[in-house]
N, CA, C and O of each residue as an XYZ file, in Angstrom:
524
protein
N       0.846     -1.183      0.000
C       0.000      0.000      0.000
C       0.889      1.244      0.000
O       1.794      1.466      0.805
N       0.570      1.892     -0.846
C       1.305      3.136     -0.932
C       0.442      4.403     -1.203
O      -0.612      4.294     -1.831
N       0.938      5.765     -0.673
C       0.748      6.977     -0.325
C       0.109      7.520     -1.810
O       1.150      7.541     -2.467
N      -0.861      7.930     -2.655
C      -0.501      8.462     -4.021
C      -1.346      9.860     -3.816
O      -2.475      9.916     -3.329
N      -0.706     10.779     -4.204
C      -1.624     11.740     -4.894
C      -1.901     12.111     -6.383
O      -0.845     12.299     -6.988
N      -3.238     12.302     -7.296
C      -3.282     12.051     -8.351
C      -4.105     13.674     -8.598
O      -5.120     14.086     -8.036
N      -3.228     14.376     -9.658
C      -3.725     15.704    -10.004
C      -4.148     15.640    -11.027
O      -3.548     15.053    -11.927
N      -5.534     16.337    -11.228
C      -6.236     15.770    -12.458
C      -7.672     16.627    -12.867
O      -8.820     16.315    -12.550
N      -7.322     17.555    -13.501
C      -8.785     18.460    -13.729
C      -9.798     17.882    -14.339
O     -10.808     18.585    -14.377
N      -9.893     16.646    -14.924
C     -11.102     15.892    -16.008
C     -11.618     15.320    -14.288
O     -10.999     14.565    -13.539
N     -12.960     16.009    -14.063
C     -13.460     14.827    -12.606
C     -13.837     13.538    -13.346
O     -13.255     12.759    -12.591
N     -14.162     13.077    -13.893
C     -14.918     11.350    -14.567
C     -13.134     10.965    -14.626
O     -12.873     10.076    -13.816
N     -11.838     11.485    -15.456
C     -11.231     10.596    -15.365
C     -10.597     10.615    -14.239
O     -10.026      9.575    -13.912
N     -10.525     11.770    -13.362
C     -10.295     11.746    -11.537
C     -10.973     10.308    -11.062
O     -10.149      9.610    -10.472
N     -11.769      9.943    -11.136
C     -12.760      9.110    -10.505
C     -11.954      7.434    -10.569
O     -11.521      6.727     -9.659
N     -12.009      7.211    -12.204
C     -11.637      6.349    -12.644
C     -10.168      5.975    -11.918
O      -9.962      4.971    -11.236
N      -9.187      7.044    -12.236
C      -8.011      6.356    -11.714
C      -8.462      6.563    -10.249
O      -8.146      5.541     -9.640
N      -9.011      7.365     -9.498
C      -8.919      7.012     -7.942
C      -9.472      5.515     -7.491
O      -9.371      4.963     -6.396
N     -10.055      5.080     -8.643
C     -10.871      3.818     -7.994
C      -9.966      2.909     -8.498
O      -9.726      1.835     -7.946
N      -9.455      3.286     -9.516
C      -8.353      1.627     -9.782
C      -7.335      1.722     -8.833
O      -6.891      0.782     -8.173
N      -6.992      2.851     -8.786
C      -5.760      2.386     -7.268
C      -6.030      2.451     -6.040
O      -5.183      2.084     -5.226
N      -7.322      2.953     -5.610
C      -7.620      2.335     -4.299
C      -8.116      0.653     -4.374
O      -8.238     -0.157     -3.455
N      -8.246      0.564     -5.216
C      -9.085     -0.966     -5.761
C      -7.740     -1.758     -5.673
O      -7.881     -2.963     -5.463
N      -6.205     -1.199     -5.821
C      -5.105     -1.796     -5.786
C      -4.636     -1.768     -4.682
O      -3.440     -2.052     -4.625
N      -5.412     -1.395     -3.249
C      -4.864     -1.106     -1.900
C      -3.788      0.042     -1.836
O      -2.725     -0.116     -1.235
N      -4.223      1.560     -2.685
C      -3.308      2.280     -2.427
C      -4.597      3.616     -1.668
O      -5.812      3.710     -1.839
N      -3.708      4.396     -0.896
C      -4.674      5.893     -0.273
C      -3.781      6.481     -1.165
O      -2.617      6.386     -1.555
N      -4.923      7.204     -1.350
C      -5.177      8.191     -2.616
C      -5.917      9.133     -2.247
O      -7.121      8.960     -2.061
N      -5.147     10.619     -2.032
C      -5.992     11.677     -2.150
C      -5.846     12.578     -4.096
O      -5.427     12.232     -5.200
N      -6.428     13.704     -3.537
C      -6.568     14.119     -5.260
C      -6.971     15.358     -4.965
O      -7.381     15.739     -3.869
N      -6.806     16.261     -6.365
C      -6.347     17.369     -6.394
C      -7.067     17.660     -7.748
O      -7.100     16.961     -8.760
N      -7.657     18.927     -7.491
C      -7.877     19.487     -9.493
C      -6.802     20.172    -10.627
O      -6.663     20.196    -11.850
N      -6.094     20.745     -9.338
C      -4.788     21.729    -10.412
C      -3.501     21.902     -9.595
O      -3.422     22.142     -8.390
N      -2.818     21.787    -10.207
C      -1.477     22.291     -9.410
C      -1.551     22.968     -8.129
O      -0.759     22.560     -7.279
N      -2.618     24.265     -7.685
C      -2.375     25.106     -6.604
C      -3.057     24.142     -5.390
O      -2.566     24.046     -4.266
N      -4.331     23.422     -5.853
C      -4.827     22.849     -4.416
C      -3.988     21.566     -4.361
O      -4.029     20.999     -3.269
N      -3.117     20.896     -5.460
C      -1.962     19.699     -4.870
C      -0.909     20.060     -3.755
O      -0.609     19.545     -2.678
N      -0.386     21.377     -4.600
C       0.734     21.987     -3.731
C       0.840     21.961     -1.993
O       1.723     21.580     -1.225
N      -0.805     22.692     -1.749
C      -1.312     22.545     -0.276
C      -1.180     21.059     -0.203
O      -0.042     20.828      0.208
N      -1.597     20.347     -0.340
C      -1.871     18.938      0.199
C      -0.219     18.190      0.035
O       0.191     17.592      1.030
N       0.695     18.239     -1.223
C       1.861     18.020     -0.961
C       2.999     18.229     -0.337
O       4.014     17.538     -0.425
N       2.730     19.828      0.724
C       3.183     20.089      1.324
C       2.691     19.736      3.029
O       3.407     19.832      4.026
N       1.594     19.411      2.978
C       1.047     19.292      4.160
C       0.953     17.428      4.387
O       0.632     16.943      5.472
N       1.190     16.839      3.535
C       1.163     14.836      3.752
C       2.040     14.229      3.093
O       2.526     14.587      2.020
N       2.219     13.523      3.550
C       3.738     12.814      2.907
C       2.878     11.976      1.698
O       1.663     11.807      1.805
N       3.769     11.402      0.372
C       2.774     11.019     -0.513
C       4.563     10.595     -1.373
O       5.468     11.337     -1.757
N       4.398      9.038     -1.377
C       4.899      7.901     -2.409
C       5.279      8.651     -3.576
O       6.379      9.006     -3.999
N       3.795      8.847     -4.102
C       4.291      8.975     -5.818
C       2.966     10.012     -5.877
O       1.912     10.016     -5.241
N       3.501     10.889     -6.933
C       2.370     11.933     -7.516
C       2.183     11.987     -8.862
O       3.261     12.168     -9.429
N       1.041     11.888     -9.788
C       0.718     11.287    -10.292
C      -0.252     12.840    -11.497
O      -1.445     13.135    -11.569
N       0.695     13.300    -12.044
C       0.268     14.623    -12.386
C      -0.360     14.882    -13.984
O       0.087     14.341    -14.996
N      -1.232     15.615    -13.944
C      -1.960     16.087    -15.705
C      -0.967     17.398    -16.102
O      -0.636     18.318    -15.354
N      -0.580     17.178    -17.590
C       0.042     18.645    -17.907
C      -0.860     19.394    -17.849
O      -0.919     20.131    -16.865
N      -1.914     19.479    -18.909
C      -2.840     20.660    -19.249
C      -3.592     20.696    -18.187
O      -4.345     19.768    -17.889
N      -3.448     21.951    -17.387
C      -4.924     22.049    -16.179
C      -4.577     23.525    -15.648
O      -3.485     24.090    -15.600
N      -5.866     23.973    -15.261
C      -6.444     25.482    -14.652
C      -5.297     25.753    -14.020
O      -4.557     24.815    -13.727
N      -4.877     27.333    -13.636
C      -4.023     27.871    -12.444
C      -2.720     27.014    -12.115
O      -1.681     27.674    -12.121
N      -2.635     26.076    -11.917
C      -0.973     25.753    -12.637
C      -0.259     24.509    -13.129
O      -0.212     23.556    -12.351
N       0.327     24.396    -14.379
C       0.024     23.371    -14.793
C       0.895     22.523    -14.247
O       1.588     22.731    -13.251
N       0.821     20.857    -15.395
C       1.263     19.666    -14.971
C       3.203     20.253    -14.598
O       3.910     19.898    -13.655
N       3.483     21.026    -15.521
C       4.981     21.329    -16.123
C       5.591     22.165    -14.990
O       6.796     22.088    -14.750
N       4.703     23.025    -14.236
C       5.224     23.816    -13.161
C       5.148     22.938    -11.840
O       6.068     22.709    -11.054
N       3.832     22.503    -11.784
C       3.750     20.870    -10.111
C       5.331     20.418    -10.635
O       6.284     20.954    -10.070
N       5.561     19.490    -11.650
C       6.780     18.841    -11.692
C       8.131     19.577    -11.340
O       8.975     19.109    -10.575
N       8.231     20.820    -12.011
C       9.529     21.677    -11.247
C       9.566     21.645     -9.781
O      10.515     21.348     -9.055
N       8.218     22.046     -9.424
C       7.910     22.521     -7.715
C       8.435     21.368     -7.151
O       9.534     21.442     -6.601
N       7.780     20.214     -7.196
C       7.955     18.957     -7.072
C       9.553     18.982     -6.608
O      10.106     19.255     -5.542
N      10.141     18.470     -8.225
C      11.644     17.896     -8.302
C      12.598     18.420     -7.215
O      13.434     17.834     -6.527
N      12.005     20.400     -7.307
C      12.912     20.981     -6.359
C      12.818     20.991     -4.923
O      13.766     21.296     -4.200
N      11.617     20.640     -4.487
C      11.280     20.671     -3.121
C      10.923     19.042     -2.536
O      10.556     18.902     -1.370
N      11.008     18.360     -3.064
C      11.264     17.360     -2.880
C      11.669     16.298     -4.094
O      10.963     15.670     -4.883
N      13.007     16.362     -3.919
C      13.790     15.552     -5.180
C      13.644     14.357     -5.084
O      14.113     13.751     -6.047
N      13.002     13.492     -4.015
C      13.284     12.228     -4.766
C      12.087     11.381     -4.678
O      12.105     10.155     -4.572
N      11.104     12.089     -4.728
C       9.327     12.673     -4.947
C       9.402     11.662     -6.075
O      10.389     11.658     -6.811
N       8.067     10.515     -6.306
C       8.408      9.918     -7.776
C       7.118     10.282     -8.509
O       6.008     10.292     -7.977
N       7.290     10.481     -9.357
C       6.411     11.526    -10.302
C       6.167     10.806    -11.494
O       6.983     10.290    -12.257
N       4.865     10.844    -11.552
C       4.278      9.938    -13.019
C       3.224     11.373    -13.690
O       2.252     11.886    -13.135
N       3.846     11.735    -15.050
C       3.345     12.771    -15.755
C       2.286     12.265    -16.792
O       2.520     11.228    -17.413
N       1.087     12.989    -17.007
C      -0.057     12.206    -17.591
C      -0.773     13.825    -18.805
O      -1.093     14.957    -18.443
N      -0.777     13.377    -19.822
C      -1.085     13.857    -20.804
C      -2.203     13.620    -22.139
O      -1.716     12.785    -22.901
N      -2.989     13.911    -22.424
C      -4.118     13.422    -23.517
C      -3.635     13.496    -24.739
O      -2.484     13.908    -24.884
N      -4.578     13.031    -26.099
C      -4.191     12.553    -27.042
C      -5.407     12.942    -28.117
O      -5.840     11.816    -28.363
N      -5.775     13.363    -28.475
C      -6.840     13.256    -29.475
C      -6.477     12.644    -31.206
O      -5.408     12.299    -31.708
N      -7.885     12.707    -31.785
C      -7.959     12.390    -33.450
C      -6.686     13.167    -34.066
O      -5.874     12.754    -34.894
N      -6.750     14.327    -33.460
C      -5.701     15.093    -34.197
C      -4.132     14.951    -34.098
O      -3.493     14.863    -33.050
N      -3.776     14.948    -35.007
C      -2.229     14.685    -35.187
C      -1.398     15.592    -34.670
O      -0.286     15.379    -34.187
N      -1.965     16.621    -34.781
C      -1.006     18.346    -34.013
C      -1.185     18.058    -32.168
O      -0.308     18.229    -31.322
N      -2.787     17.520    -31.922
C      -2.725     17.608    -30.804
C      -1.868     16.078    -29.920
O      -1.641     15.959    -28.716
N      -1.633     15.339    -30.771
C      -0.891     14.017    -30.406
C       0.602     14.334    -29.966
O       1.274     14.020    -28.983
N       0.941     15.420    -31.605
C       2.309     15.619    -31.745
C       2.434     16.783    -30.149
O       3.355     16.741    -29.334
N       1.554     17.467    -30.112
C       2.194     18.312    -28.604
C       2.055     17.550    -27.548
O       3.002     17.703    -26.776
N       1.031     16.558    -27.075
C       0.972     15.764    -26.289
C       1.849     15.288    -25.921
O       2.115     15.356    -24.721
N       2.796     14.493    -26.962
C       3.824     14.015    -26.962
C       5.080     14.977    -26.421
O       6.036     14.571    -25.760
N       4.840     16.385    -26.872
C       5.886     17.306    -26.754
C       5.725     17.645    -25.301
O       6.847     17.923    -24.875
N       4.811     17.747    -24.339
C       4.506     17.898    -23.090
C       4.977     16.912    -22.124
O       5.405     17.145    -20.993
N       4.830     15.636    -22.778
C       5.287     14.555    -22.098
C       6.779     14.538    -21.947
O       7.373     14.446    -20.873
N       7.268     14.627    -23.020
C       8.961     14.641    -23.526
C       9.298     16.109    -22.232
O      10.311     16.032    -21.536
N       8.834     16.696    -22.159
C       9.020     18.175    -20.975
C       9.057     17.593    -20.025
O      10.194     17.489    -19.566
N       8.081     17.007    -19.328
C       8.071     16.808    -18.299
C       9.199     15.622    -17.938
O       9.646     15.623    -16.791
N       9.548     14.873    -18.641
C      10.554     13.939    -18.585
C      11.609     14.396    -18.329
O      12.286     14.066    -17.355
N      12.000     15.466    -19.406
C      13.294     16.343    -19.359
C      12.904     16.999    -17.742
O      13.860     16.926    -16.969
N      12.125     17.379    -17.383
C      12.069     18.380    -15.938
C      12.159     17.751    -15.290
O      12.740     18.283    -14.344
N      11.777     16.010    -14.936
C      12.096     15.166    -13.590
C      11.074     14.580    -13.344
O      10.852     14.400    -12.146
N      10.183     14.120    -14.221
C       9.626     13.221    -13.986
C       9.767     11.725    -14.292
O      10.000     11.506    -15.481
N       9.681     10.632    -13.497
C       9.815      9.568    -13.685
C       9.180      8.641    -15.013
O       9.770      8.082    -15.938
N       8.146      8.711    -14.776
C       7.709      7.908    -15.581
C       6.152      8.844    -16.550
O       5.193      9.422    -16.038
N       6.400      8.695    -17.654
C       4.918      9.505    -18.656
C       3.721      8.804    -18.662
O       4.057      7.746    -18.129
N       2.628      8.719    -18.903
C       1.152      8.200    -19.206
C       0.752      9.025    -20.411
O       0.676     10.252    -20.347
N       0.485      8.302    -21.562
C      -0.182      9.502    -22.811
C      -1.812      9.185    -22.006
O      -2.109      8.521    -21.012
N      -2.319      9.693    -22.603
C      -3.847      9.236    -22.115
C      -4.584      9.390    -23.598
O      -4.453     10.207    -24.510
N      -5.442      8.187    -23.403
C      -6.125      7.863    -22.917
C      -4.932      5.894    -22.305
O      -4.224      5.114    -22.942
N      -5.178      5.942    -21.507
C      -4.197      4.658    -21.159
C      -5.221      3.330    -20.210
O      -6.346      3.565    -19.770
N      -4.612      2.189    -20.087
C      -5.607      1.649    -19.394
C      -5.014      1.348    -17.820
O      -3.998      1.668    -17.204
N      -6.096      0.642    -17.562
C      -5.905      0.387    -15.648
C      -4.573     -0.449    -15.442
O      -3.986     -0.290    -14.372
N      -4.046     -1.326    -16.380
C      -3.343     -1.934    -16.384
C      -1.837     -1.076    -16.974
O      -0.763     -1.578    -16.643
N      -1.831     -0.300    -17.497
C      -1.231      0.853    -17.839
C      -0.698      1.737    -16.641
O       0.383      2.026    -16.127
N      -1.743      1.948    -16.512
C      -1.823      2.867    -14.945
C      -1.220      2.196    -13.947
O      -0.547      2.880    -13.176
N      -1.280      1.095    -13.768
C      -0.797     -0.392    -12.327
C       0.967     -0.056    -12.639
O       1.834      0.377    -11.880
N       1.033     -0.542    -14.343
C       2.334     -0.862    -14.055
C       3.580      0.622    -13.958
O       4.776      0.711    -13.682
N       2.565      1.536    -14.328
C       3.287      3.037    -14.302
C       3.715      3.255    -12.736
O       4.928      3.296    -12.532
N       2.898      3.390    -11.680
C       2.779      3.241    -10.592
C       3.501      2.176     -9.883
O       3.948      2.478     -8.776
N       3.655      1.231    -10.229
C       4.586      0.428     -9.472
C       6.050      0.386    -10.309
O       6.940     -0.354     -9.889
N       6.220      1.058    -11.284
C       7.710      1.732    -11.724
C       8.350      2.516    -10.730
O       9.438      2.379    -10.172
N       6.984      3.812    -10.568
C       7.743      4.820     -9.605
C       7.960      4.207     -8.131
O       8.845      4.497     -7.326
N       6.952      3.318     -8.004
C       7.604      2.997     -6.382
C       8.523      2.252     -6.409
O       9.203      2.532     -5.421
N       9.088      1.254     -7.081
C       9.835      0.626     -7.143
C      11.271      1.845     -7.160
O      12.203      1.659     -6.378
N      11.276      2.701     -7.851
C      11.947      4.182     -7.894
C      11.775      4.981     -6.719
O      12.678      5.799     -6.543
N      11.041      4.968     -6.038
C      10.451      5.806     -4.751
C      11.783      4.427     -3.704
O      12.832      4.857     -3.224
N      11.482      3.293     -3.612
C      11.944      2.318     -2.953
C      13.969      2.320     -3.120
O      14.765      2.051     -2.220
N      14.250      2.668     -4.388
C      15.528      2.707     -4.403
C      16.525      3.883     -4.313
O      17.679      3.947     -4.736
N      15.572      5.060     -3.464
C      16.224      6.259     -3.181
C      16.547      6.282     -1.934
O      17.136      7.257     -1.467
């Protein structure tokens, strides 16, 4: 059982991943945007954080700096969408590739599955475990 916090402005896909990883024996709190994670990451200790680029007031790309620098060895799974469109795939991709370069552990494109999600999550702890 491990600590997760999962930042995530879509509430339906908030829902979804909170229930597959509590469904995996993990506590899981959650967050809509960068500013109300920040409070809660500073105030509870938390495994792995589990972040959206695109979202309200501050995004996935700034949590991950905040993150890396204030707690470096924080394991961080960066999560990004995908649509029909090829421009919006190709930046998706380009957001993801950022956040990698900034310190995050492990990427999620989205739309991804539960099993996707399991083994992303037990990357970073396994990474959380060897710091």
């Amino acid at each position: 059982m491990a600590r997760l916090l999962v930042i995530e402005d879509d509430e339906p896909l908030l829902t979804t991943i909170n229930h597959v990883l509590t469904s995996a024996g993990h506590v899981v709190s959650t967050a809509s945007d960068g500013v109300n994670a920040s409070i809660l990451f500073r105030s509870e200790s938390f495994d792995v954080v589990l972040t959206d680029i695109v979202m309200p007031n501050r995004d996935g790309l700034e949590t991950v700096i905040t993150l890396r620098r204030d707690f470096p060895k924080m394991a961080i799974i960066a999560m990004s969408g995908g649509a029909a469109l090829s421009s919006f795939i190709t930046r998706s991709n380009t957001y993801l590739d950022m956040a990698g370069q900034l310190g995050a552990h492990r990427t999620l494109a989205k739309p991804f599955s539960p099993q996707q999600l399991m083994q992303a999550v037990d990357e970073a702890l396994a990474v959380c475990a060897g710091s």
